[in-house]
PDB file of N, H, CA, C and O in Angstrom:
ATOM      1  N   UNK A   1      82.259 -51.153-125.949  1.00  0.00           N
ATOM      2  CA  UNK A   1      82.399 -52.056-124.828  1.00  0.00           C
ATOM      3  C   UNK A   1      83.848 -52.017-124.343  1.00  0.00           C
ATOM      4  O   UNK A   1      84.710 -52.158-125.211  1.00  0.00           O
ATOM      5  N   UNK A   2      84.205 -51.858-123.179  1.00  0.00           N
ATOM      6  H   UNK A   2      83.505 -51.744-122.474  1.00  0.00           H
ATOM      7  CA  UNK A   2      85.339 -52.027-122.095  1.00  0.00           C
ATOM      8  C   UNK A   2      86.235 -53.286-122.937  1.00  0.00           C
ATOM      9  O   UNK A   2      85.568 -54.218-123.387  1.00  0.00           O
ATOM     10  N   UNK A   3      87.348 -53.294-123.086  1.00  0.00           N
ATOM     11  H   UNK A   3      87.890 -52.538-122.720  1.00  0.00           H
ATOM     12  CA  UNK A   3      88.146 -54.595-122.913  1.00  0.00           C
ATOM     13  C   UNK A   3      89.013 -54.577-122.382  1.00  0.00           C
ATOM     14  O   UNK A   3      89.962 -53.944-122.843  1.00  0.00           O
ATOM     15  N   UNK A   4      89.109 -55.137-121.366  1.00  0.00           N
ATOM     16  H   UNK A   4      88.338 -55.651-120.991  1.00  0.00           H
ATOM     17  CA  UNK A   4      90.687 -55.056-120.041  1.00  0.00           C
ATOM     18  C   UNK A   4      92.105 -55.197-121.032  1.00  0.00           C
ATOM     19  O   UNK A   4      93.238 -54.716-121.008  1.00  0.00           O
ATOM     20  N   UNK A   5      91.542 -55.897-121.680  1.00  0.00           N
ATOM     21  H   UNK A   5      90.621 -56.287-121.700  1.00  0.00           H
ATOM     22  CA  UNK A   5      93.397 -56.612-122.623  1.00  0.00           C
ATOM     23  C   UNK A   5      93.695 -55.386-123.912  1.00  0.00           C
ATOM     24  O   UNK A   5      94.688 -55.479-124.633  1.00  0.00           O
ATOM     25  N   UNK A   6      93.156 -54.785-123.991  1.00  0.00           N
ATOM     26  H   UNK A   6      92.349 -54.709-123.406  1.00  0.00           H
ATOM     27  CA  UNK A   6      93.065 -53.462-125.055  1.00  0.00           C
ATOM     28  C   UNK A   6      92.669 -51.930-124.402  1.00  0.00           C
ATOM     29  O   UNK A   6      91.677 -51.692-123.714  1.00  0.00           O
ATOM     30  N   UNK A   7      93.698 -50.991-124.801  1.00  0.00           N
ATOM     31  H   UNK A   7      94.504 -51.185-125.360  1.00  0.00           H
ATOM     32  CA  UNK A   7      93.636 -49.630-124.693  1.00  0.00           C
ATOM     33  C   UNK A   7      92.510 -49.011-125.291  1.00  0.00           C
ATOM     34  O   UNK A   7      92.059 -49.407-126.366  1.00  0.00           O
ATOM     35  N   UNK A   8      92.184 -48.366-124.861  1.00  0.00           N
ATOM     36  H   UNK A   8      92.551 -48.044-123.988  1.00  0.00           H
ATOM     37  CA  UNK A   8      90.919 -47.371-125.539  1.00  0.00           C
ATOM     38  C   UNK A   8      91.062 -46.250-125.439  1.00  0.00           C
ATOM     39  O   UNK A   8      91.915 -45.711-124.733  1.00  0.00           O
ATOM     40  N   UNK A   9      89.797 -45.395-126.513  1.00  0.00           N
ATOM     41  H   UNK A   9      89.104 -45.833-127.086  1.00  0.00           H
ATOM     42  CA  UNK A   9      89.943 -43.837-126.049  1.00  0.00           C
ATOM     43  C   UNK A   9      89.139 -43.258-125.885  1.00  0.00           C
ATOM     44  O   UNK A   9      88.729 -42.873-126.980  1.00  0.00           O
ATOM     45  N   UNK A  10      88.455 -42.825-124.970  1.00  0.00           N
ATOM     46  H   UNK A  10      88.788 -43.137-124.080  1.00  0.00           H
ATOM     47  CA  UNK A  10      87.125 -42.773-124.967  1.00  0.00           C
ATOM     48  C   UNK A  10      86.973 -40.860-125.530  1.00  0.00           C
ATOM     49  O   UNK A  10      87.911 -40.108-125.267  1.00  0.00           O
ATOM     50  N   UNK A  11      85.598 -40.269-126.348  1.00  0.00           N
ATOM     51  H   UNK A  11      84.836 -40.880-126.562  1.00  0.00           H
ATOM     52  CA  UNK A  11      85.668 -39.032-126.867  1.00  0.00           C
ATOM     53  C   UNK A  11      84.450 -38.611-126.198  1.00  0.00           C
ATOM     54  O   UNK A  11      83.594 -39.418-125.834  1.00  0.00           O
ATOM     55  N   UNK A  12      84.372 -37.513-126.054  1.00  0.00           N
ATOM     56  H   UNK A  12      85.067 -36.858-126.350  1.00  0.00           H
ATOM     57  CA  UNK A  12      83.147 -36.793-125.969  1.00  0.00           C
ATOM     58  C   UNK A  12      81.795 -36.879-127.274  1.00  0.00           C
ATOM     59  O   UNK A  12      81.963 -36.885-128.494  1.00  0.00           O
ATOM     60  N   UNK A  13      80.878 -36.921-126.738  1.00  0.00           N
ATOM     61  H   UNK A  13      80.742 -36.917-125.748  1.00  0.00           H
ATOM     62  CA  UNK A  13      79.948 -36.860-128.025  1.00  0.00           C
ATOM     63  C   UNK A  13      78.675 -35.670-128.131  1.00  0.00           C
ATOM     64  O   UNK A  13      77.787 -35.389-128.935  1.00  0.00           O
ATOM     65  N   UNK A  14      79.081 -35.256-127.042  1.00  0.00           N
ATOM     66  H   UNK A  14      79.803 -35.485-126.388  1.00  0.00           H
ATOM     67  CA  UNK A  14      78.814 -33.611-126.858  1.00  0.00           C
ATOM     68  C   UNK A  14      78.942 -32.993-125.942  1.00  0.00           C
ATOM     69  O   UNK A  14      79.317 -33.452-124.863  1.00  0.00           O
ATOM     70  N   UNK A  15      78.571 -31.431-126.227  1.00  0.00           N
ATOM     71  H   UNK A  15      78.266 -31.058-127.103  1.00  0.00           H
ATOM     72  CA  UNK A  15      78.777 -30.245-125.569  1.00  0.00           C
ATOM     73  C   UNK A  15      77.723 -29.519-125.635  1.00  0.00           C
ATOM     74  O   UNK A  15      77.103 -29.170-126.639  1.00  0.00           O
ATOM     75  N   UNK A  16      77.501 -29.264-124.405  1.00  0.00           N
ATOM     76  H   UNK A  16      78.005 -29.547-123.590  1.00  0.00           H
ATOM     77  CA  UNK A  16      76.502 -28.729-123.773  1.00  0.00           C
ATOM     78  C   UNK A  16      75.003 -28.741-124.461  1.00  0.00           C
ATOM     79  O   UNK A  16      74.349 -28.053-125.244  1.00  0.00           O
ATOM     80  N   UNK A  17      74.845 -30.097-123.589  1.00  0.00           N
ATOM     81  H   UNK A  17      75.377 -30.656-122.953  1.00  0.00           H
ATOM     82  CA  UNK A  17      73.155 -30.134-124.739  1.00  0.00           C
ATOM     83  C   UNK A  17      72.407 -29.595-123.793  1.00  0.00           C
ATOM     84  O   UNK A  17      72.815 -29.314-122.665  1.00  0.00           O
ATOM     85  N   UNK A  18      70.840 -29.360-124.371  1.00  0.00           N
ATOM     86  H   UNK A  18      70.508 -29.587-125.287  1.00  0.00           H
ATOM     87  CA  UNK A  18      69.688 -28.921-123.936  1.00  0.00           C
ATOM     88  C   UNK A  18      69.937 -29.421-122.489  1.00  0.00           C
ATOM     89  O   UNK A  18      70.763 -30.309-122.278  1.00  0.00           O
ATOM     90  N   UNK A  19      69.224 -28.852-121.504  1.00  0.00           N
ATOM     91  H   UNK A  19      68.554 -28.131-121.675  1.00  0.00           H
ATOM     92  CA  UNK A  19      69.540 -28.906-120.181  1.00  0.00           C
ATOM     93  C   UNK A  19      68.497 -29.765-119.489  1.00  0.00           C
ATOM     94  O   UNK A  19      68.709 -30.244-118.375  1.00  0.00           O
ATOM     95  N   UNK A  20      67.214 -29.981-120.252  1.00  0.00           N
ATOM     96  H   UNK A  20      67.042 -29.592-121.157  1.00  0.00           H
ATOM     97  CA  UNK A  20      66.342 -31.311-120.012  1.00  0.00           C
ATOM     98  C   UNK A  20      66.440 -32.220-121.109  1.00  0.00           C
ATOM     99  O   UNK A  20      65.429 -32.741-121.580  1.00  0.00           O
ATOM    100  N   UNK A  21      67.894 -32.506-121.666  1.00  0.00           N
ATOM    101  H   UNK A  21      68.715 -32.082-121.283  1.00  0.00           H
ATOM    102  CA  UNK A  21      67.966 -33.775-122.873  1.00  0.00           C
ATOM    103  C   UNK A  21      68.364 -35.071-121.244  1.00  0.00           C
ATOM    104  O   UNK A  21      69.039 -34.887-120.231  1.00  0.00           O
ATOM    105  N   UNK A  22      67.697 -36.069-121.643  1.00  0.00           N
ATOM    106  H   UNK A  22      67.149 -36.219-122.465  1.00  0.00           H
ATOM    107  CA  UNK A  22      68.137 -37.104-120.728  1.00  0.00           C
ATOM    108  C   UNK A  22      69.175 -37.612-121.565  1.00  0.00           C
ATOM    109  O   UNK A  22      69.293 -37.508-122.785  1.00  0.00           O
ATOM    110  N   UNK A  23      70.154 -38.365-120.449  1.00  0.00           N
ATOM    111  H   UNK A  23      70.057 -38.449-119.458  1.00  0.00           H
ATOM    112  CA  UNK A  23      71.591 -38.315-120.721  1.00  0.00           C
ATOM    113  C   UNK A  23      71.293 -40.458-120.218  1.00  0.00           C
ATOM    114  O   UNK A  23      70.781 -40.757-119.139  1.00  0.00           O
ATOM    115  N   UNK A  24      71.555 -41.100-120.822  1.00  0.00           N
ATOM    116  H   UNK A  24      71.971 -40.858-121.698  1.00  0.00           H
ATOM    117  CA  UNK A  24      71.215 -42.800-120.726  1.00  0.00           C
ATOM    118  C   UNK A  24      71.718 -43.615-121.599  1.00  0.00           C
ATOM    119  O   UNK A  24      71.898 -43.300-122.775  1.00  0.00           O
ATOM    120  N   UNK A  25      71.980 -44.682-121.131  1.00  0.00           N
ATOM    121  H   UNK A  25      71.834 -44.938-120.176  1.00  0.00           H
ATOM    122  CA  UNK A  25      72.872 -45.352-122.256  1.00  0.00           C
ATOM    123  C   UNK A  25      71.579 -46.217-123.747  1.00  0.00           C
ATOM    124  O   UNK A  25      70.434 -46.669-123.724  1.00  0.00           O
ATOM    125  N   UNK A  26      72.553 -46.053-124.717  1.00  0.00           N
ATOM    126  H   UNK A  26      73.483 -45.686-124.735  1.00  0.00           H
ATOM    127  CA  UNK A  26      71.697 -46.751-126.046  1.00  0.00           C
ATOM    128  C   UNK A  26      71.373 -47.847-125.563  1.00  0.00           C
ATOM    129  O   UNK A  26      72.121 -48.762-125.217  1.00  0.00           O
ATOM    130  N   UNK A  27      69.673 -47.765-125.505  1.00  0.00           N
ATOM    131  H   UNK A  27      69.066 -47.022-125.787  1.00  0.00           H
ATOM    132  CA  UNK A  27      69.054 -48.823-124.952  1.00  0.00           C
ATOM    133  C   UNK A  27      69.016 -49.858-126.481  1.00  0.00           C
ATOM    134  O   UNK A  27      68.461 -50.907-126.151  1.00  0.00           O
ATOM    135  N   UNK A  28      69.366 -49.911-127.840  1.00  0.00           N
ATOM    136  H   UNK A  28      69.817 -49.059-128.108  1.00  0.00           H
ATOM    137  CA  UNK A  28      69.691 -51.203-128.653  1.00  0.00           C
ATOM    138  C   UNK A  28      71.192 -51.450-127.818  1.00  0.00           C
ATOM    139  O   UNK A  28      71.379 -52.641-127.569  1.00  0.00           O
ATOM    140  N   UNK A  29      71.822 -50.918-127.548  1.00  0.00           N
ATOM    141  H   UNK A  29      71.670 -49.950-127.751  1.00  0.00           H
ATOM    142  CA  UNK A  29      73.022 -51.580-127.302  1.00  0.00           C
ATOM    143  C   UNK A  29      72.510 -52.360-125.820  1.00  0.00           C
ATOM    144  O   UNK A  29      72.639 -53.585-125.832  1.00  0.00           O
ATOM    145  N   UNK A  30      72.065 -51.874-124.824  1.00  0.00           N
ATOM    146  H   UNK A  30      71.960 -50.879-124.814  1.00  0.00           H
ATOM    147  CA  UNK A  30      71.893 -52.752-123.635  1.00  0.00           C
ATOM    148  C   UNK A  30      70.866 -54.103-124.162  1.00  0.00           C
ATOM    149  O   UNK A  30      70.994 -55.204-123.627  1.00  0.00           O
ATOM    150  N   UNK A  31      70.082 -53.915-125.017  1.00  0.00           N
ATOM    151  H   UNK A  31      69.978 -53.021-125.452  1.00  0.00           H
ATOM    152  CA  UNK A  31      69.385 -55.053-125.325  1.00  0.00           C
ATOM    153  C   UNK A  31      69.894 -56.001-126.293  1.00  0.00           C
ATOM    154  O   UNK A  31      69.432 -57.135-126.166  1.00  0.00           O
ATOM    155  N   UNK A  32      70.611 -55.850-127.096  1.00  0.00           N
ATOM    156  H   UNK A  32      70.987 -54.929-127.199  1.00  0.00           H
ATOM    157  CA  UNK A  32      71.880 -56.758-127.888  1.00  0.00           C
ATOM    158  C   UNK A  32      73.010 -57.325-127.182  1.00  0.00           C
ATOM    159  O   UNK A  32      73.849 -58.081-127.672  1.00  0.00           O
ATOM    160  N   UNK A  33      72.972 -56.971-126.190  1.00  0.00           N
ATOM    161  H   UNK A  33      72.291 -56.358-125.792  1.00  0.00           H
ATOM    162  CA  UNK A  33      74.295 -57.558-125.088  1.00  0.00           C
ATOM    163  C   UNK A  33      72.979 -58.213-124.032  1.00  0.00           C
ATOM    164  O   UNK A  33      73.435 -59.286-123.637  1.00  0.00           O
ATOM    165  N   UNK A  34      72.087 -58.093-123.645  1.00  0.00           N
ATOM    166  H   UNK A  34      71.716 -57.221-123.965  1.00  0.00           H
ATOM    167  CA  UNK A  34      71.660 -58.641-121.919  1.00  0.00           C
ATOM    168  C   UNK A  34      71.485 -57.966-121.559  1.00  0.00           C
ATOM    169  O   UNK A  34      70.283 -58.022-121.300  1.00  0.00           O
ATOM    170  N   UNK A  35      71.982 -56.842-121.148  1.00  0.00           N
ATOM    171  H   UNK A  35      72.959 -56.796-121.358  1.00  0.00           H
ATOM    172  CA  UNK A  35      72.356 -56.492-119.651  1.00  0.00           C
ATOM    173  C   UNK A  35      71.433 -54.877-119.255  1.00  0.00           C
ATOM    174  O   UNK A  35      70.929 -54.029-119.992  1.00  0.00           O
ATOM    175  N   UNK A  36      71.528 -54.990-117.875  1.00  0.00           N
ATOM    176  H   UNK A  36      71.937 -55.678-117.276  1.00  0.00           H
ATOM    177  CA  UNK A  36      70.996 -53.831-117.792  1.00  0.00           C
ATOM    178  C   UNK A  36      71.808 -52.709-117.563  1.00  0.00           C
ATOM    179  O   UNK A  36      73.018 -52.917-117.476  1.00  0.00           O
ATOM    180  N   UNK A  37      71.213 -51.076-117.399  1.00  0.00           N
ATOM    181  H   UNK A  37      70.230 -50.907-117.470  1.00  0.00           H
ATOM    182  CA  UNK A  37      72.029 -49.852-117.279  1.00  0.00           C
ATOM    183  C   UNK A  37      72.575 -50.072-115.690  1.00  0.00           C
ATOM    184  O   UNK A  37      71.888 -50.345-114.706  1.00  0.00           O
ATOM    185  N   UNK A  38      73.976 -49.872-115.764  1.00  0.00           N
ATOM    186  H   UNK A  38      74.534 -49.651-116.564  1.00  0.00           H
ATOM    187  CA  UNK A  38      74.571 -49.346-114.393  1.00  0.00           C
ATOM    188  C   UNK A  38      74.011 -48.389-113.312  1.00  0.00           C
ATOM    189  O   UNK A  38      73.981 -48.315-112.083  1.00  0.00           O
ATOM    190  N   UNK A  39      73.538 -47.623-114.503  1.00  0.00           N
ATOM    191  H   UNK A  39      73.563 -47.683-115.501  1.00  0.00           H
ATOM    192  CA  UNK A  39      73.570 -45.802-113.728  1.00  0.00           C
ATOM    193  C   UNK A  39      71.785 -45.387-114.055  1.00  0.00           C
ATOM    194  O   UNK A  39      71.389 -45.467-115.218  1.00  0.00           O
ATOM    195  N   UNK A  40      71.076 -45.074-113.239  1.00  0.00           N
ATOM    196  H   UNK A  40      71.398 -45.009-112.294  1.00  0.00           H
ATOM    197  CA  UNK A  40      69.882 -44.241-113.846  1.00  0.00           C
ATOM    198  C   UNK A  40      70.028 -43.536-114.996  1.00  0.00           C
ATOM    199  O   UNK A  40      71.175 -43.384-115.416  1.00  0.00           O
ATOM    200  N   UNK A  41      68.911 -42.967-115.732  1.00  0.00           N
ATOM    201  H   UNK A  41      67.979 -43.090-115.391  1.00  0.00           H
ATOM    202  CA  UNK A  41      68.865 -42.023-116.977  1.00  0.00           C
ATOM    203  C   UNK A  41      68.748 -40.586-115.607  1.00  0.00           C
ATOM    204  O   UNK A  41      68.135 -40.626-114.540  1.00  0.00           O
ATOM    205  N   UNK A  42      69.516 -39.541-116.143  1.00  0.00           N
ATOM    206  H   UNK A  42      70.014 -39.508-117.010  1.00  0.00           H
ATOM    207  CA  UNK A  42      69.615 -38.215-115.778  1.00  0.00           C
ATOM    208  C   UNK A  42      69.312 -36.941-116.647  1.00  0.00           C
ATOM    209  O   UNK A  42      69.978 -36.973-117.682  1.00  0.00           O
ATOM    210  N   UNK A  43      68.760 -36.173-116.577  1.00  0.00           N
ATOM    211  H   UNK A  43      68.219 -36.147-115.736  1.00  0.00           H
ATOM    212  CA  UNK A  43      69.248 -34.370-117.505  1.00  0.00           C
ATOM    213  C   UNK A  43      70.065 -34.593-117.282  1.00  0.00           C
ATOM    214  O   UNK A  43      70.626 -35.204-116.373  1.00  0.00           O
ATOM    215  N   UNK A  44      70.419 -33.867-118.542  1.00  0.00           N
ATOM    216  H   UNK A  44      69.963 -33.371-119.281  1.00  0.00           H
ATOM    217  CA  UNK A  44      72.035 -32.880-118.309  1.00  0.00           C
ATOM    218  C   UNK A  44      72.018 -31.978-117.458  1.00  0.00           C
ATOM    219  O   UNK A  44      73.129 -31.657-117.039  1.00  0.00           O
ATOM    220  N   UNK A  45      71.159 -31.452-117.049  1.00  0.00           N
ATOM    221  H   UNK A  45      70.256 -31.713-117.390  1.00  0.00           H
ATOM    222  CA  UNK A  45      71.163 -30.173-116.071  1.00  0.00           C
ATOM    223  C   UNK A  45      70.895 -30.652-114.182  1.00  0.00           C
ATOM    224  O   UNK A  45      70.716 -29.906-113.219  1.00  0.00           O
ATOM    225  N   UNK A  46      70.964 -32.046-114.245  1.00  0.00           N
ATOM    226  H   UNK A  46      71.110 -32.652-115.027  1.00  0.00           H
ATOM    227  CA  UNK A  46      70.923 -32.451-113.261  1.00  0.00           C
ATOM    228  C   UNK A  46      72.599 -33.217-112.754  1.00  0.00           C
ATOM    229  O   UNK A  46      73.159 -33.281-111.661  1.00  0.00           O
ATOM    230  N   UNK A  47      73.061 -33.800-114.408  1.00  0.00           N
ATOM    231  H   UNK A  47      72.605 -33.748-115.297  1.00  0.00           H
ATOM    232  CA  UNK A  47      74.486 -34.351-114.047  1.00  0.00           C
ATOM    233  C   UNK A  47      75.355 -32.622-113.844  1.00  0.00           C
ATOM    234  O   UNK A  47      76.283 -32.510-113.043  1.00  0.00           O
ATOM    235  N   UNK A  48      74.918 -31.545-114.602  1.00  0.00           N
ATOM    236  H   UNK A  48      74.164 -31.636-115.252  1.00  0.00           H
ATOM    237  CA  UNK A  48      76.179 -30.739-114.242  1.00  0.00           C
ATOM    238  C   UNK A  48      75.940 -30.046-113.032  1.00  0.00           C
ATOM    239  O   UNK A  48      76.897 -29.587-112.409  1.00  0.00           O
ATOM    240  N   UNK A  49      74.728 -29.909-112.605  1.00  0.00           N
ATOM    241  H   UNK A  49      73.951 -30.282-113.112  1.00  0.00           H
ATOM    242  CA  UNK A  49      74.669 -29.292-111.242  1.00  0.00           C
ATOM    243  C   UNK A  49      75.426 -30.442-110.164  1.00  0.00           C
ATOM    244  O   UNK A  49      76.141 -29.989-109.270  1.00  0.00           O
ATOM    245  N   UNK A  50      75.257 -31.763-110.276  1.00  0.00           N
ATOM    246  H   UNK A  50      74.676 -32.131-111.002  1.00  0.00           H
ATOM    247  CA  UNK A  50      76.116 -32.335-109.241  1.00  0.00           C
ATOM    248  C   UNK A  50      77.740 -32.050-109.392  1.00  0.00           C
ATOM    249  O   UNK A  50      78.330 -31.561-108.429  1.00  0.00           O
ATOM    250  N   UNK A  51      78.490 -32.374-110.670  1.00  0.00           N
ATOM    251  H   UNK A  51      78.010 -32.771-111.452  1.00  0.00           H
ATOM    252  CA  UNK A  51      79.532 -31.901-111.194  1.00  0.00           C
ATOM    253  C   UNK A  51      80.003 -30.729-110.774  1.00  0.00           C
ATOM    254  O   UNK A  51      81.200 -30.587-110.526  1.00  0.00           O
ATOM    255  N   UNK A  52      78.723 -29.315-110.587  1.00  0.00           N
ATOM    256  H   UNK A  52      77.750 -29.431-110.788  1.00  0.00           H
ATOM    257  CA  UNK A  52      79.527 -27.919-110.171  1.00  0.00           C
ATOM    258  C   UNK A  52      79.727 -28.097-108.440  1.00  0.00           C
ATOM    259  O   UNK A  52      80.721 -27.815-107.771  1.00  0.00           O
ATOM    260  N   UNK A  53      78.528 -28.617-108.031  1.00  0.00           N
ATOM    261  H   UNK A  53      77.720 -28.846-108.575  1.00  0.00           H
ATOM    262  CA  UNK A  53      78.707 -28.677-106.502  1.00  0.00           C
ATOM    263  C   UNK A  53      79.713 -29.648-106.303  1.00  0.00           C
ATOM    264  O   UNK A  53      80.619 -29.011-105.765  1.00  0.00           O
ATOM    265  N   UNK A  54      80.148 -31.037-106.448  1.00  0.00           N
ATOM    266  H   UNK A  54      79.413 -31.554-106.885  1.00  0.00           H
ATOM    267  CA  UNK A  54      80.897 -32.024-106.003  1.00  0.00           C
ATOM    268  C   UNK A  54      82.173 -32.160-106.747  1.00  0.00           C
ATOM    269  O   UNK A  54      83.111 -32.872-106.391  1.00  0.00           O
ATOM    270  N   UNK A  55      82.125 -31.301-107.979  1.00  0.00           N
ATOM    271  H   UNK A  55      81.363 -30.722-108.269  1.00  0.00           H
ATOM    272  CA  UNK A  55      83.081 -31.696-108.504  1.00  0.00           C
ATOM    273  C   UNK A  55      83.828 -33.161-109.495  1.00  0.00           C
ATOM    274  O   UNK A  55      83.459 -34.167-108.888  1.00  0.00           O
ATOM    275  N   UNK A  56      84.212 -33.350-110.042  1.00  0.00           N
ATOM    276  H   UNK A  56      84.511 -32.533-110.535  1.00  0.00           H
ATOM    277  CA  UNK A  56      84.404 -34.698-110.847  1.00  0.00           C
ATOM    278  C   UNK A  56      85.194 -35.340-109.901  1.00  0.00           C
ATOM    279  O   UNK A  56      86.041 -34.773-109.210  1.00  0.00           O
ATOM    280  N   UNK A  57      84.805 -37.005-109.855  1.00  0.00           N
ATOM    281  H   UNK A  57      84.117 -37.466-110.416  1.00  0.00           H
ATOM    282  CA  UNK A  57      84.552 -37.890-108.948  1.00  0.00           C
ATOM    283  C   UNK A  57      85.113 -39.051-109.845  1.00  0.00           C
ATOM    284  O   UNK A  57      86.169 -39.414-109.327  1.00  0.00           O
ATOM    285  N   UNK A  58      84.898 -39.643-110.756  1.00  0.00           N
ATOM    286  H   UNK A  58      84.040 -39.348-111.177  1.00  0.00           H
ATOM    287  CA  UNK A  58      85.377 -40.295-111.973  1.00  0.00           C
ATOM    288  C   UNK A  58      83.627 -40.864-111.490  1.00  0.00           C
ATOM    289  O   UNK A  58      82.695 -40.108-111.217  1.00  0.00           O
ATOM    290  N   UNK A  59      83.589 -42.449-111.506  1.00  0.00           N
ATOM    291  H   UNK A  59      84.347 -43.063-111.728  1.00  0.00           H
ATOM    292  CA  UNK A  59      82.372 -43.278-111.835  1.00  0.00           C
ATOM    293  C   UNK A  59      81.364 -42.949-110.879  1.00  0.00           C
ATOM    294  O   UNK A  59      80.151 -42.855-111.063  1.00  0.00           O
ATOM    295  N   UNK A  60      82.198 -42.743-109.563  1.00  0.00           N
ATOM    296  H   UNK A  60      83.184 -42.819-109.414  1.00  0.00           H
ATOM    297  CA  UNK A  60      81.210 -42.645-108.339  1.00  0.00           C
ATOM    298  C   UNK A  60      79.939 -41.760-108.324  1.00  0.00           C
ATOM    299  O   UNK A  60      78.806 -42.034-107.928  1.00  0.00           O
ATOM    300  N   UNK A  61      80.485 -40.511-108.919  1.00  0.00           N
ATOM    301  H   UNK A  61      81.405 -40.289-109.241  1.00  0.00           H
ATOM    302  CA  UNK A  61      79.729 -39.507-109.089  1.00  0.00           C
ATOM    303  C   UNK A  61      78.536 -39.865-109.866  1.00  0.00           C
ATOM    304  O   UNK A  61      77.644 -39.019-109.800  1.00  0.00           O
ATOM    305  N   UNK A  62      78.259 -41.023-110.670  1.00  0.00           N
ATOM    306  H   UNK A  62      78.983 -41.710-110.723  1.00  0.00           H
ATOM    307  CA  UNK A  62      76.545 -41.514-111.498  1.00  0.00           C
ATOM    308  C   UNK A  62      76.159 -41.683-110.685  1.00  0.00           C
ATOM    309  O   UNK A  62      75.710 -40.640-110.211  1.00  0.00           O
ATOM    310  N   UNK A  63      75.975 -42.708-109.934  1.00  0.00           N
ATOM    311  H   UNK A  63      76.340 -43.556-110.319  1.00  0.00           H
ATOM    312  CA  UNK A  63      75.357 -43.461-108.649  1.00  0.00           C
ATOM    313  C   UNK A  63      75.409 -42.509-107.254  1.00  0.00           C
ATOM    314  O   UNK A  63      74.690 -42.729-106.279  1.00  0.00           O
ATOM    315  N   UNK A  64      76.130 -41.707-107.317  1.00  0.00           N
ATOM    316  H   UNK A  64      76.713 -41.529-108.109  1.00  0.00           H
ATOM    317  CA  UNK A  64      75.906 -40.595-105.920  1.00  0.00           C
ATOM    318  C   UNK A  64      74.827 -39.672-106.407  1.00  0.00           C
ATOM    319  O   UNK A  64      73.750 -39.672-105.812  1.00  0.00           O
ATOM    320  N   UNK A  65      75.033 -38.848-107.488  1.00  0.00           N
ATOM    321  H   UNK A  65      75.908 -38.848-107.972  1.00  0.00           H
ATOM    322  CA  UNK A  65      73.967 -37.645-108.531  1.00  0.00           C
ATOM    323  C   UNK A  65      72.617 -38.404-108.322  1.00  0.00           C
ATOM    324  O   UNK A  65      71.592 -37.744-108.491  1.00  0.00           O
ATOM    325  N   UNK A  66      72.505 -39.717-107.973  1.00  0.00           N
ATOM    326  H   UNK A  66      73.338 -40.253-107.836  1.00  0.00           H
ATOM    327  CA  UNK A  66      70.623 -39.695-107.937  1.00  0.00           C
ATOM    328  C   UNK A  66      70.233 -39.424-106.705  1.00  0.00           C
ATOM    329  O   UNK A  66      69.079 -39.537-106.291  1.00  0.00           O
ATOM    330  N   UNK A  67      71.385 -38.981-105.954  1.00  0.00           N
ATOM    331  H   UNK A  67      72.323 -38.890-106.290  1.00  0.00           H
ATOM    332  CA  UNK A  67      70.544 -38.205-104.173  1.00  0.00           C
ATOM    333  C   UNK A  67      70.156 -37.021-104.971  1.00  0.00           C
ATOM    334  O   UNK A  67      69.054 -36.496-104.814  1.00  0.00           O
ATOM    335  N   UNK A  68      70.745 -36.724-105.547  1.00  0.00           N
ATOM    336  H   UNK A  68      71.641 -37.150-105.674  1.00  0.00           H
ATOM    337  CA  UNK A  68      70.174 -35.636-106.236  1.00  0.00           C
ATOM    338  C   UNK A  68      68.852 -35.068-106.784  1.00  0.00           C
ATOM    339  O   UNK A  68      68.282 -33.977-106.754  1.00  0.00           O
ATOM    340  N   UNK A  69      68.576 -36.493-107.387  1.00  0.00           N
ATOM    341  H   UNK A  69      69.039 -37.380-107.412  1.00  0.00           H
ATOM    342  CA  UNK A  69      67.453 -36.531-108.110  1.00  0.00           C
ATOM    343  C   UNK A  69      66.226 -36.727-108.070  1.00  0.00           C
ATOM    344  O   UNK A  69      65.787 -37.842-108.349  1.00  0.00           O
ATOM    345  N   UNK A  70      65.258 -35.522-107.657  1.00  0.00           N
ATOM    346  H   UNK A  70      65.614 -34.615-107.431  1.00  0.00           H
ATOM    347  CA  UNK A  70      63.798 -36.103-107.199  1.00  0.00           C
ATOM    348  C   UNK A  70      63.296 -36.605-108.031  1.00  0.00           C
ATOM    349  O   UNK A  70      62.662 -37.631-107.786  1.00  0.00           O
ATOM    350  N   UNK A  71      63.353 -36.183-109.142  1.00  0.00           N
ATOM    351  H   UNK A  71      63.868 -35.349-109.341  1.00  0.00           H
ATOM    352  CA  UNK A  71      62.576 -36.859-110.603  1.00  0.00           C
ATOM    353  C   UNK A  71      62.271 -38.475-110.682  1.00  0.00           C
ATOM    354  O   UNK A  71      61.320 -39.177-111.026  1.00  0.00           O
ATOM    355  N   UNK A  72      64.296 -38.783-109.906  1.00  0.00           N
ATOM    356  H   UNK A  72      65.068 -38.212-109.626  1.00  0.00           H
ATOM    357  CA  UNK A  72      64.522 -40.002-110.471  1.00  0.00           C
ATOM    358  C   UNK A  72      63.344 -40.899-110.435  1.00  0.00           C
ATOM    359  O   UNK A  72      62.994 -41.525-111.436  1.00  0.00           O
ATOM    360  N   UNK A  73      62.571 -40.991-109.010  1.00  0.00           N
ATOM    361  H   UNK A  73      62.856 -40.482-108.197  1.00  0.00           H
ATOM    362  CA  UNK A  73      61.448 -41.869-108.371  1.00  0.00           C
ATOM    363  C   UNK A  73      60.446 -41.913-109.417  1.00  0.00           C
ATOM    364  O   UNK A  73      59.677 -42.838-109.679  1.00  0.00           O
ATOM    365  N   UNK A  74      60.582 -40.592-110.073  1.00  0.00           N
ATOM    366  H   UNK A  74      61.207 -39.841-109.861  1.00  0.00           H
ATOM    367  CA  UNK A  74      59.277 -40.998-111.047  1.00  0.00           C
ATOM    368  C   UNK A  74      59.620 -41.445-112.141  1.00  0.00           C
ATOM    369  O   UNK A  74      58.634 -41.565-112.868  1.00  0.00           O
ATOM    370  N   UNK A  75      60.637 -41.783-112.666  1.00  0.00           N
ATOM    371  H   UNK A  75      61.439 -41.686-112.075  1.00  0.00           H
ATOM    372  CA  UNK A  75      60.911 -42.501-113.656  1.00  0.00           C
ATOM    373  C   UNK A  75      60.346 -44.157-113.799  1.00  0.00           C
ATOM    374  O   UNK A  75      60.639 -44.825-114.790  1.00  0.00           O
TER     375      UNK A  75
END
């Protein structure tokens, strides 16, 4: 979890997974806090194709990548 008053570091927790692994946040962690996901669940092969075309964006780029995404609707 974010804390404004404390530094963090955030790490990678992988490299280059399967290209239809969905990429979503730990749904025990969203349900132990409340809250819901920010960002849709994505492939990986759907976040790096936006990434090669658009390039890194910092946050914007979750919430832009579902023009991307026909799938998303059927989720």
């Amino acid at each position: 979890m974010v804390n404004s008053a404390e530094e963090r570091i955030s790490l990678a927790f992988f490299y280059n997974p399967k290209s239809d692994l969905m990429i979503e946040p730990v749904k025990e962690l969203l349900t132990t806090h409340n809250v819901s996901p920010l960002y849709p669940p994505r492939t990986f092969d759907h976040y790096r194709l936006y990434i090669r075309t658009k390039g890194p964006q910092g946050k914007s780029q979750l919430g832009e990548s579902n023009k991307l995404n026909p799938q998303h609707d059927k989720m």
